[in-house]
C-alpha positions in Angstrom: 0.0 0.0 0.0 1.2 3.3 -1.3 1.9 6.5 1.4 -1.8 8.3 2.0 -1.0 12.1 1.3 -3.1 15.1 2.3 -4.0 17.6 -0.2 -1.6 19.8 0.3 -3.8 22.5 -1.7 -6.2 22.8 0.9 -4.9 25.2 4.1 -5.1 25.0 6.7 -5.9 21.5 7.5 -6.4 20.0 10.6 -4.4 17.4 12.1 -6.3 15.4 15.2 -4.4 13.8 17.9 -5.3 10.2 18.8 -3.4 10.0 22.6 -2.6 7.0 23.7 -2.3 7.1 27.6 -0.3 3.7 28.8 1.8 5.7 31.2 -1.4 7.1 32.9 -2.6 3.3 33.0 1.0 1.5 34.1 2.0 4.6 36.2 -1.2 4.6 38.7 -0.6 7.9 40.0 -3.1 9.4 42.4 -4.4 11.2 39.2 -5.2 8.3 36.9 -8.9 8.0 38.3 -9.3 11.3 36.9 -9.0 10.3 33.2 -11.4 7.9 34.0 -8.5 4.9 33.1 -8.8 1.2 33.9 -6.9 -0.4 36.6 -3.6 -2.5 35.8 -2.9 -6.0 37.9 0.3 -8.3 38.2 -1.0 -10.8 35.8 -0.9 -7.9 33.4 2.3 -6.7 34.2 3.9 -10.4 33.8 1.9 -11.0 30.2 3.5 -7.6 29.3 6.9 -8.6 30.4 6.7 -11.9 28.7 6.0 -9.8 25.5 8.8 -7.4 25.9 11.4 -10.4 26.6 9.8 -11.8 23.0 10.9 -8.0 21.4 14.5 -8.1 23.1 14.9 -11.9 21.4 13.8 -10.2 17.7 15.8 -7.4 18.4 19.1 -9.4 19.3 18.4 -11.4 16.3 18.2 -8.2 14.0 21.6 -6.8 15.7 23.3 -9.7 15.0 22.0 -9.8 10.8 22.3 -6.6 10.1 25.8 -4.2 10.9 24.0 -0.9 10.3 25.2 1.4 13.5 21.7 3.2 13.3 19.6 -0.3 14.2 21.0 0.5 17.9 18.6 3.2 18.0 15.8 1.7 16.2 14.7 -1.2 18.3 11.5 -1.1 16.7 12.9 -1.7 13.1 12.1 -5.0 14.4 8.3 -4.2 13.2 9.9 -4.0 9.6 12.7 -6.9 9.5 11.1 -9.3 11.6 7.2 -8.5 10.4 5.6 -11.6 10.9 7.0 -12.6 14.5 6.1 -9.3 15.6 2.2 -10.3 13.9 2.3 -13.2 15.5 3.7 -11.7 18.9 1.0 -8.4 18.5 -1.8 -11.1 18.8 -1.2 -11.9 22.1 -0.2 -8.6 23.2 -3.7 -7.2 21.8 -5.1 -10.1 24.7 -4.3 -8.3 27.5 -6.7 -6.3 28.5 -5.3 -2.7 29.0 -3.9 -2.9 25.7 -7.0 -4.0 24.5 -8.4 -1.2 26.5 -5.7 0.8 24.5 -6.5 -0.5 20.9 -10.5 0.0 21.3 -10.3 3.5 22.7 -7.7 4.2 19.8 -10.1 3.4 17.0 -13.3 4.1 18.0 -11.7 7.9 18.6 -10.6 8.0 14.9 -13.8 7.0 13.7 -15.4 10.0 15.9 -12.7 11.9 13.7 -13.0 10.5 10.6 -16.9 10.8 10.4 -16.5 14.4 11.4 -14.7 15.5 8.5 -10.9 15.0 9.8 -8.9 12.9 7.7 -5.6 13.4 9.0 -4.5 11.8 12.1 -1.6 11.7 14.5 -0.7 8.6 17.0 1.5 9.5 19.7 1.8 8.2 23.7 1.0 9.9 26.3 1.2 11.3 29.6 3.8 12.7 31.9 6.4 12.2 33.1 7.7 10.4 30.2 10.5 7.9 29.3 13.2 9.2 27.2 14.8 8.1 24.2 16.0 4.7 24.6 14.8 4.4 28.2 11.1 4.0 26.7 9.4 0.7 27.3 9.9 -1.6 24.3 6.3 -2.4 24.6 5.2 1.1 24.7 6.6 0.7 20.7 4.3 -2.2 20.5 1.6 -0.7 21.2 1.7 2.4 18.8 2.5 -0.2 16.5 -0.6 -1.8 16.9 -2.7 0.8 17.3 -1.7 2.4 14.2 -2.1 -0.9 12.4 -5.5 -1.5 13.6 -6.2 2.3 12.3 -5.1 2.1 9.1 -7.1 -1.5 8.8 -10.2 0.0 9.8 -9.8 3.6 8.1 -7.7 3.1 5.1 -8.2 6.1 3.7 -7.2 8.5 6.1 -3.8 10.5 6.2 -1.7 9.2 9.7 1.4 10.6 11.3 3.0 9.2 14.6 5.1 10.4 17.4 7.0 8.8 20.2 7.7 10.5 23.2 9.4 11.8 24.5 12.5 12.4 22.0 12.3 9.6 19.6 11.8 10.0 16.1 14.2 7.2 15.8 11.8 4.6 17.1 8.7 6.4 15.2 10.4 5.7 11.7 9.5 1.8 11.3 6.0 2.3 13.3 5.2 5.1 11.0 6.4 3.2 7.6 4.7 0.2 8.7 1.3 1.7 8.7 2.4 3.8 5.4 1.9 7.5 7.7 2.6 10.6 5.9 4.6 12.2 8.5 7.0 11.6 11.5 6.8 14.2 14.3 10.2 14.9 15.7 10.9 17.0 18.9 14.4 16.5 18.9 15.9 16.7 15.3 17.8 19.9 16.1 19.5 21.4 19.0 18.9 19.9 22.6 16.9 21.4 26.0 15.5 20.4 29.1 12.4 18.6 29.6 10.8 18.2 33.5 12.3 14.4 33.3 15.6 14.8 31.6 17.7 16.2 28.4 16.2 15.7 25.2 18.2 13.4 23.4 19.7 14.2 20.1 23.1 12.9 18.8 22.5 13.1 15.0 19.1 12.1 15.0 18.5 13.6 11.6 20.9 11.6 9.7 19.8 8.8 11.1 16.5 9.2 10.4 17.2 10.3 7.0 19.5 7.4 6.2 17.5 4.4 8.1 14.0 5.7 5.9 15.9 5.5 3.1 17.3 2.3 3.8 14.0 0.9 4.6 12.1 2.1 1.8 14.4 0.7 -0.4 14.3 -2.7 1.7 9.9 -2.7 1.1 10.6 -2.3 -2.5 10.3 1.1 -3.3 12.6 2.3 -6.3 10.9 6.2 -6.8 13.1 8.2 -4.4 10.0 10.8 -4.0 8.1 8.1 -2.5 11.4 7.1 -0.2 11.1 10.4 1.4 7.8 9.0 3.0 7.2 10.0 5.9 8.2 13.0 6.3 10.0 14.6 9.3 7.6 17.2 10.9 10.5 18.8 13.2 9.8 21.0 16.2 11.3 24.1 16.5 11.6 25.6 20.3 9.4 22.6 21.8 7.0 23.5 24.3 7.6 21.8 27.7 11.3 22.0 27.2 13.7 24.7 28.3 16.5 25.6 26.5 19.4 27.5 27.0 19.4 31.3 26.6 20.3 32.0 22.7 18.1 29.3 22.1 15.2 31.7 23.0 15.4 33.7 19.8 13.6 31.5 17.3 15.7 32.9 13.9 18.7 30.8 15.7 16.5 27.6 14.8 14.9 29.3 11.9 18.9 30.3 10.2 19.7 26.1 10.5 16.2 24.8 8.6 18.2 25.2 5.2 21.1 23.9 6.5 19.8 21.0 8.3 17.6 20.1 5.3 14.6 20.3 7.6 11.5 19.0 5.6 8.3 21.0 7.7 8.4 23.4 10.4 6.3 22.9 13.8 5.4 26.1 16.0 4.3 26.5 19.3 3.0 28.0 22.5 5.2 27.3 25.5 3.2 24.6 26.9 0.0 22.1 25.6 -2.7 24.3 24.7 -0.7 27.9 24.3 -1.0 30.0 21.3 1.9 30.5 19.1 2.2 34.0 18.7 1.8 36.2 15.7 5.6 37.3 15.6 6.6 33.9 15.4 4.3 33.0 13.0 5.7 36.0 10.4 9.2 35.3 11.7 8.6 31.4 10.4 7.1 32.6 7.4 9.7 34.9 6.2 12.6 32.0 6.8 10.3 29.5 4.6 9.9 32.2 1.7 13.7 32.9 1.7 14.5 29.3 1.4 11.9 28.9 -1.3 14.2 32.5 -3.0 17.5 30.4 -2.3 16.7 27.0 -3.7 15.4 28.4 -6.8 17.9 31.1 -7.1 21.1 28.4 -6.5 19.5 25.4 -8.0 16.5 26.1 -10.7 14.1 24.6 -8.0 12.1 26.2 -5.0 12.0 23.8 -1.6 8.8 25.4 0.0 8.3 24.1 3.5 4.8 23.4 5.1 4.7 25.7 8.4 2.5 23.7 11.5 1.4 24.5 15.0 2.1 22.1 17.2 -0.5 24.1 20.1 -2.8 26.1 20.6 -5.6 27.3 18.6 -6.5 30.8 17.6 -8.3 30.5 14.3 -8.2 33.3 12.7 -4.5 34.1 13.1 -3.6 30.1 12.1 -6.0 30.6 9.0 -3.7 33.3 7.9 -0.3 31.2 8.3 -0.4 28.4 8.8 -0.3 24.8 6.2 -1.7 22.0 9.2 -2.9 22.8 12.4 -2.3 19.4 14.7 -5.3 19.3 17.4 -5.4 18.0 20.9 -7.0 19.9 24.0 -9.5 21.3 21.9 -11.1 17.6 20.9 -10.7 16.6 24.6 -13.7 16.7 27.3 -13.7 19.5 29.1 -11.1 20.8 26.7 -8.0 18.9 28.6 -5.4 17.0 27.1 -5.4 14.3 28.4 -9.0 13.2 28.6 -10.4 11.3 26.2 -12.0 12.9 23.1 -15.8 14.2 23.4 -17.4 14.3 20.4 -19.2 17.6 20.4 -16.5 19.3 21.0 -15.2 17.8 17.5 -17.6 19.1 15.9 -17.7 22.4 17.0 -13.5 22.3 16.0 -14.7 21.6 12.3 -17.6 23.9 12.5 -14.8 26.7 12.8 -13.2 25.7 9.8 -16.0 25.0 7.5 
Protein backbone atom coordinates (compact mmCIF):
# COMPACT_ATOMS: atom_id res chain seq x y z
CA UNK A 1 0.00 0.00 0.00
CA UNK A 2 1.25 3.33 -1.33
CA UNK A 3 1.90 6.47 1.40
CA UNK A 4 -1.82 8.29 2.00
CA UNK A 5 -0.96 12.10 1.32
CA UNK A 6 -3.14 15.09 2.26
CA UNK A 7 -3.96 17.57 -0.22
CA UNK A 8 -1.60 19.77 0.25
CA UNK A 9 -3.84 22.53 -1.74
CA UNK A 10 -6.24 22.79 0.91
CA UNK A 11 -4.86 25.19 4.09
CA UNK A 12 -5.14 25.01 6.70
CA UNK A 13 -5.90 21.53 7.45
CA UNK A 14 -6.42 19.96 10.59
CA UNK A 15 -4.44 17.35 12.09
CA UNK A 16 -6.30 15.36 15.18
CA UNK A 17 -4.43 13.79 17.90
CA UNK A 18 -5.26 10.20 18.79
CA UNK A 19 -3.41 9.99 22.64
CA UNK A 20 -2.61 7.05 23.68
CA UNK A 21 -2.28 7.15 27.65
CA UNK A 22 -0.31 3.66 28.83
CA UNK A 23 1.77 5.67 31.16
CA UNK A 24 -1.39 7.13 32.91
CA UNK A 25 -2.55 3.35 32.98
CA UNK A 26 1.02 1.52 34.12
CA UNK A 27 2.01 4.56 36.23
CA UNK A 28 -1.16 4.64 38.73
CA UNK A 29 -0.63 7.87 39.95
CA UNK A 30 -3.06 9.41 42.38
CA UNK A 31 -4.39 11.16 39.20
CA UNK A 32 -5.23 8.32 36.91
CA UNK A 33 -8.94 8.01 38.30
CA UNK A 34 -9.32 11.32 36.90
CA UNK A 35 -9.02 10.26 33.18
CA UNK A 36 -11.36 7.91 33.95
CA UNK A 37 -8.47 4.88 33.07
CA UNK A 38 -8.78 1.16 33.87
CA UNK A 39 -6.93 -0.37 36.59
CA UNK A 40 -3.59 -2.52 35.78
CA UNK A 41 -2.94 -5.97 37.91
CA UNK A 42 0.28 -8.25 38.15
CA UNK A 43 -0.98 -10.76 35.85
CA UNK A 44 -0.92 -7.92 33.39
CA UNK A 45 2.31 -6.73 34.23
CA UNK A 46 3.94 -10.44 33.79
CA UNK A 47 1.85 -11.03 30.16
CA UNK A 48 3.47 -7.61 29.32
CA UNK A 49 6.93 -8.63 30.44
CA UNK A 50 6.66 -11.89 28.69
CA UNK A 51 6.00 -9.83 25.49
CA UNK A 52 8.84 -7.41 25.94
CA UNK A 53 11.37 -10.38 26.64
CA UNK A 54 9.77 -11.83 23.01
CA UNK A 55 10.88 -8.02 21.42
CA UNK A 56 14.50 -8.13 23.05
CA UNK A 57 14.92 -11.91 21.37
CA UNK A 58 13.81 -10.22 17.65
CA UNK A 59 15.78 -7.41 18.42
CA UNK A 60 19.09 -9.41 19.29
CA UNK A 61 18.44 -11.41 16.27
CA UNK A 62 18.16 -8.24 13.98
CA UNK A 63 21.64 -6.79 15.72
CA UNK A 64 23.32 -9.74 15.01
CA UNK A 65 22.04 -9.84 10.76
CA UNK A 66 22.25 -6.55 10.12
CA UNK A 67 25.76 -4.18 10.86
CA UNK A 68 24.05 -0.90 10.25
CA UNK A 69 25.19 1.41 13.46
CA UNK A 70 21.73 3.18 13.35
CA UNK A 71 19.56 -0.28 14.20
CA UNK A 72 21.02 0.49 17.93
CA UNK A 73 18.64 3.24 18.00
CA UNK A 74 15.78 1.72 16.21
CA UNK A 75 14.70 -1.19 18.30
CA UNK A 76 11.49 -1.06 16.66
CA UNK A 77 12.93 -1.68 13.08
CA UNK A 78 12.14 -4.96 14.41
CA UNK A 79 8.32 -4.18 13.17
CA UNK A 80 9.86 -4.00 9.57
CA UNK A 81 12.68 -6.86 9.52
CA UNK A 82 11.06 -9.26 11.58
CA UNK A 83 7.17 -8.51 10.39
CA UNK A 84 5.60 -11.56 10.86
CA UNK A 85 6.98 -12.60 14.46
CA UNK A 86 6.09 -9.27 15.57
CA UNK A 87 2.15 -10.29 13.94
CA UNK A 88 2.30 -13.25 15.47
CA UNK A 89 3.66 -11.66 18.93
CA UNK A 90 1.04 -8.41 18.53
CA UNK A 91 -1.80 -11.05 18.81
CA UNK A 92 -1.18 -11.85 22.11
CA UNK A 93 -0.21 -8.59 23.15
CA UNK A 94 -3.71 -7.21 21.83
CA UNK A 95 -5.08 -10.09 24.75
CA UNK A 96 -4.31 -8.28 27.50
CA UNK A 97 -6.69 -6.25 28.52
CA UNK A 98 -5.33 -2.74 28.98
CA UNK A 99 -3.85 -2.95 25.69
CA UNK A 100 -6.97 -3.99 24.46
CA UNK A 101 -8.45 -1.19 26.53
CA UNK A 102 -5.67 0.81 24.48
CA UNK A 103 -6.45 -0.51 20.88
CA UNK A 104 -10.55 0.02 21.27
CA UNK A 105 -10.29 3.54 22.67
CA UNK A 106 -7.72 4.23 19.77
CA UNK A 107 -10.07 3.36 16.97
CA UNK A 108 -13.29 4.08 17.99
CA UNK A 109 -11.67 7.87 18.57
CA UNK A 110 -10.57 7.96 14.94
CA UNK A 111 -13.85 7.01 13.65
CA UNK A 112 -15.35 10.05 15.93
CA UNK A 113 -12.74 11.90 13.67
CA UNK A 114 -13.04 10.54 10.55
CA UNK A 115 -16.91 10.76 10.36
CA UNK A 116 -16.54 14.41 11.40
CA UNK A 117 -14.74 15.49 8.51
CA UNK A 118 -10.93 15.01 9.83
CA UNK A 119 -8.93 12.86 7.74
CA UNK A 120 -5.59 13.35 8.98
CA UNK A 121 -4.53 11.77 12.13
CA UNK A 122 -1.61 11.68 14.54
CA UNK A 123 -0.70 8.57 17.04
CA UNK A 124 1.46 9.51 19.74
CA UNK A 125 1.82 8.22 23.67
CA UNK A 126 0.98 9.87 26.35
CA UNK A 127 1.24 11.26 29.59
CA UNK A 128 3.82 12.68 31.87
CA UNK A 129 6.36 12.20 33.06
CA UNK A 130 7.67 10.36 30.17
CA UNK A 131 10.53 7.89 29.34
CA UNK A 132 13.21 9.15 27.24
CA UNK A 133 14.78 8.09 24.19
CA UNK A 134 15.97 4.68 24.61
CA UNK A 135 14.77 4.36 28.16
CA UNK A 136 11.06 4.00 26.67
CA UNK A 137 9.41 0.68 27.29
CA UNK A 138 9.93 -1.63 24.32
CA UNK A 139 6.25 -2.43 24.56
CA UNK A 140 5.22 1.14 24.72
CA UNK A 141 6.62 0.71 20.69
CA UNK A 142 4.29 -2.19 20.54
CA UNK A 143 1.55 -0.65 21.16
CA UNK A 144 1.72 2.42 18.78
CA UNK A 145 2.49 -0.22 16.45
CA UNK A 146 -0.56 -1.79 16.94
CA UNK A 147 -2.69 0.85 17.35
CA UNK A 148 -1.68 2.44 14.20
CA UNK A 149 -2.11 -0.93 12.42
CA UNK A 150 -5.52 -1.51 13.62
CA UNK A 151 -6.21 2.34 12.27
CA UNK A 152 -5.07 2.05 9.05
CA UNK A 153 -7.14 -1.51 8.78
CA UNK A 154 -10.25 0.04 9.83
CA UNK A 155 -9.83 3.60 8.07
CA UNK A 156 -7.67 3.14 5.10
CA UNK A 157 -8.23 6.12 3.74
CA UNK A 158 -7.15 8.54 6.11
CA UNK A 159 -3.84 10.53 6.17
CA UNK A 160 -1.65 9.21 9.71
CA UNK A 161 1.38 10.63 11.30
CA UNK A 162 3.01 9.22 14.64
CA UNK A 163 5.06 10.42 17.43
CA UNK A 164 7.00 8.83 20.18
CA UNK A 165 7.67 10.48 23.18
CA UNK A 166 9.42 11.78 24.55
CA UNK A 167 12.52 12.42 21.98
CA UNK A 168 12.35 9.60 19.56
CA UNK A 169 11.85 9.97 16.11
CA UNK A 170 14.22 7.23 15.79
CA UNK A 171 11.81 4.65 17.07
CA UNK A 172 8.73 6.40 15.16
CA UNK A 173 10.37 5.71 11.68
CA UNK A 174 9.47 1.79 11.32
CA UNK A 175 6.00 2.34 13.31
CA UNK A 176 5.24 5.07 11.04
CA UNK A 177 6.41 3.24 7.62
CA UNK A 178 4.70 0.18 8.75
CA UNK A 179 1.33 1.66 8.71
CA UNK A 180 2.38 3.85 5.37
CA UNK A 181 1.91 7.46 7.68
CA UNK A 182 2.58 10.61 5.91
CA UNK A 183 4.58 12.24 8.50
CA UNK A 184 6.97 11.64 11.50
CA UNK A 185 6.79 14.22 14.31
CA UNK A 186 10.15 14.92 15.74
CA UNK A 187 10.94 17.00 18.92
CA UNK A 188 14.37 16.47 18.90
CA UNK A 189 15.89 16.72 15.32
CA UNK A 190 17.85 19.89 16.13
CA UNK A 191 19.50 21.44 18.98
CA UNK A 192 18.86 19.85 22.59
CA UNK A 193 16.91 21.39 26.00
CA UNK A 194 15.55 20.35 29.10
CA UNK A 195 12.44 18.58 29.62
CA UNK A 196 10.84 18.24 33.49
CA UNK A 197 12.27 14.38 33.27
CA UNK A 198 15.59 14.82 31.63
CA UNK A 199 17.69 16.17 28.40
CA UNK A 200 16.16 15.68 25.19
CA UNK A 201 18.16 13.39 23.41
CA UNK A 202 19.68 14.21 20.06
CA UNK A 203 23.07 12.90 18.79
CA UNK A 204 22.53 13.10 15.01
CA UNK A 205 19.07 12.14 14.96
CA UNK A 206 18.46 13.63 11.64
CA UNK A 207 20.92 11.56 9.72
CA UNK A 208 19.76 8.82 11.13
CA UNK A 209 16.51 9.19 10.41
CA UNK A 210 17.20 10.33 6.99
CA UNK A 211 19.47 7.42 6.23
CA UNK A 212 17.47 4.35 8.10
CA UNK A 213 14.03 5.71 5.86
CA UNK A 214 15.89 5.45 3.14
CA UNK A 215 17.26 2.32 3.81
CA UNK A 216 13.98 0.87 4.61
CA UNK A 217 12.07 2.07 1.76
CA UNK A 218 14.35 0.67 -0.43
CA UNK A 219 14.28 -2.69 1.73
CA UNK A 220 9.93 -2.69 1.09
CA UNK A 221 10.61 -2.32 -2.47
CA UNK A 222 10.25 1.14 -3.26
CA UNK A 223 12.60 2.31 -6.28
CA UNK A 224 10.85 6.20 -6.80
CA UNK A 225 13.12 8.23 -4.39
CA UNK A 226 10.02 10.85 -4.05
CA UNK A 227 8.09 8.13 -2.55
CA UNK A 228 11.41 7.06 -0.15
CA UNK A 229 11.07 10.35 1.39
CA UNK A 230 7.85 8.96 3.03
CA UNK A 231 7.16 10.00 5.92
CA UNK A 232 8.20 12.97 6.29
CA UNK A 233 10.01 14.59 9.25
CA UNK A 234 7.61 17.23 10.90
CA UNK A 235 10.47 18.80 13.19
CA UNK A 236 9.77 21.02 16.19
CA UNK A 237 11.35 24.10 16.54
CA UNK A 238 11.61 25.58 20.28
CA UNK A 239 9.35 22.58 21.76
CA UNK A 240 7.01 23.45 24.32
CA UNK A 241 7.56 21.76 27.68
CA UNK A 242 11.29 22.01 27.16
CA UNK A 243 13.70 24.71 28.32
CA UNK A 244 16.54 25.62 26.52
CA UNK A 245 19.42 27.49 27.00
CA UNK A 246 19.42 31.31 26.64
CA UNK A 247 20.25 32.03 22.73
CA UNK A 248 18.06 29.34 22.08
CA UNK A 249 15.21 31.70 22.99
CA UNK A 250 15.43 33.74 19.78
CA UNK A 251 13.61 31.46 17.33
CA UNK A 252 15.75 32.91 13.87
CA UNK A 253 18.66 30.77 15.68
CA UNK A 254 16.52 27.62 14.77
CA UNK A 255 14.87 29.28 11.85
CA UNK A 256 18.88 30.29 10.20
CA UNK A 257 19.65 26.09 10.47
CA UNK A 258 16.15 24.85 8.59
CA UNK A 259 18.23 25.20 5.22
CA UNK A 260 21.05 23.90 6.47
CA UNK A 261 19.76 20.95 8.30
CA UNK A 262 17.59 20.09 5.25
CA UNK A 263 14.58 20.32 7.63
CA UNK A 264 11.46 19.02 5.65
CA UNK A 265 8.33 20.95 7.66
CA UNK A 266 8.41 23.41 10.43
CA UNK A 267 6.31 22.91 13.82
CA UNK A 268 5.43 26.12 15.97
CA UNK A 269 4.35 26.47 19.34
CA UNK A 270 2.95 27.99 22.51
CA UNK A 271 5.18 27.33 25.52
CA UNK A 272 3.16 24.63 26.89
CA UNK A 273 -0.02 22.14 25.65
CA UNK A 274 -2.72 24.29 24.66
CA UNK A 275 -0.66 27.86 24.34
CA UNK A 276 -1.05 30.04 21.34
CA UNK A 277 1.94 30.48 19.09
CA UNK A 278 2.22 33.98 18.67
CA UNK A 279 1.78 36.16 15.74
CA UNK A 280 5.60 37.32 15.56
CA UNK A 281 6.61 33.89 15.35
CA UNK A 282 4.34 33.00 12.97
CA UNK A 283 5.71 36.04 10.36
CA UNK A 284 9.17 35.32 11.74
CA UNK A 285 8.64 31.44 10.36
CA UNK A 286 7.06 32.59 7.42
CA UNK A 287 9.74 34.90 6.17
CA UNK A 288 12.57 32.02 6.77
CA UNK A 289 10.33 29.52 4.63
CA UNK A 290 9.87 32.18 1.72
CA UNK A 291 13.70 32.85 1.71
CA UNK A 292 14.54 29.27 1.44
CA UNK A 293 11.91 28.86 -1.27
CA UNK A 294 14.17 32.51 -2.99
CA UNK A 295 17.54 30.42 -2.30
CA UNK A 296 16.71 27.04 -3.74
CA UNK A 297 15.41 28.40 -6.79
CA UNK A 298 17.92 31.08 -7.15
CA UNK A 299 21.10 28.39 -6.49
CA UNK A 300 19.47 25.40 -8.04
CA UNK A 301 16.48 26.11 -10.71
CA UNK A 302 14.12 24.55 -7.99
CA UNK A 303 12.08 26.15 -5.04
CA UNK A 304 11.97 23.75 -1.63
CA UNK A 305 8.75 25.43 0.01
CA UNK A 306 8.29 24.12 3.50
CA UNK A 307 4.85 23.41 5.13
CA UNK A 308 4.66 25.69 8.44
CA UNK A 309 2.47 23.71 11.52
CA UNK A 310 1.37 24.53 14.96
CA UNK A 311 2.05 22.11 17.17
CA UNK A 312 -0.52 24.05 20.08
CA UNK A 313 -2.77 26.08 20.56
CA UNK A 314 -5.59 27.26 18.57
CA UNK A 315 -6.46 30.81 17.58
CA UNK A 316 -8.33 30.53 14.34
CA UNK A 317 -8.17 33.34 12.70
CA UNK A 318 -4.46 34.08 13.14
CA UNK A 319 -3.58 30.12 12.12
CA UNK A 320 -6.03 30.56 9.00
CA UNK A 321 -3.72 33.29 7.95
CA UNK A 322 -0.34 31.23 8.28
CA UNK A 323 -0.41 28.35 8.80
CA UNK A 324 -0.31 24.81 6.20
CA UNK A 325 -1.73 22.01 9.16
CA UNK A 326 -2.86 22.80 12.36
CA UNK A 327 -2.33 19.44 14.72
CA UNK A 328 -5.35 19.31 17.35
CA UNK A 329 -5.44 18.01 20.94
CA UNK A 330 -7.00 19.88 23.98
CA UNK A 331 -9.51 21.26 21.93
CA UNK A 332 -11.11 17.63 20.91
CA UNK A 333 -10.72 16.57 24.63
CA UNK A 334 -13.74 16.74 27.27
CA UNK A 335 -13.72 19.50 29.07
CA UNK A 336 -11.07 20.76 26.71
CA UNK A 337 -7.95 18.94 28.57
CA UNK A 338 -5.40 16.99 27.12
CA UNK A 339 -5.40 14.30 28.36
CA UNK A 340 -9.01 13.25 28.65
CA UNK A 341 -10.43 11.34 26.17
CA UNK A 342 -11.99 12.91 23.13
CA UNK A 343 -15.82 14.19 23.38
CA UNK A 344 -17.43 14.26 20.39
CA UNK A 345 -19.18 17.59 20.37
CA UNK A 346 -16.45 19.34 20.99
CA UNK A 347 -15.18 17.82 17.46
CA UNK A 348 -17.61 19.10 15.93
CA UNK A 349 -17.70 22.40 16.98
CA UNK A 350 -13.54 22.31 16.02
CA UNK A 351 -14.73 21.61 12.31
CA UNK A 352 -17.60 23.86 12.48
CA UNK A 353 -14.85 26.75 12.81
CA UNK A 354 -13.18 25.65 9.81
CA UNK A 355 -16.02 24.99 7.53
Amino acid sequence: MAVIKPDTSKKPQLVSTIHVPTNNILHNTIYRELFNLPDTTLEVFAAIDKVRSELYELYKSVLNEYSRESLVDARSSIFLLREEETKQLAETYTQIPVIKYLVDRAVNEAKIFSRNGINILHVENIGAPYYIGKDIPFEELLTLYVISQEIRKELPELVLGVHVLASDEIEALPIAIGCDAYYVRSESAIFSGDRPEGKTVNHGNLAKYYTLRNWFNLRKGISDPEERRYPQIWTDLQKKHTEFEEYLSDINIWLGHALFMKLEALIITGFETGKDVTESDFIKTKAAIDKIEQTTQEKFGKGIKLPLITGSGLDVELYKKYADFIITGTQNKKNKYWENEVDEENVKALVAKFS
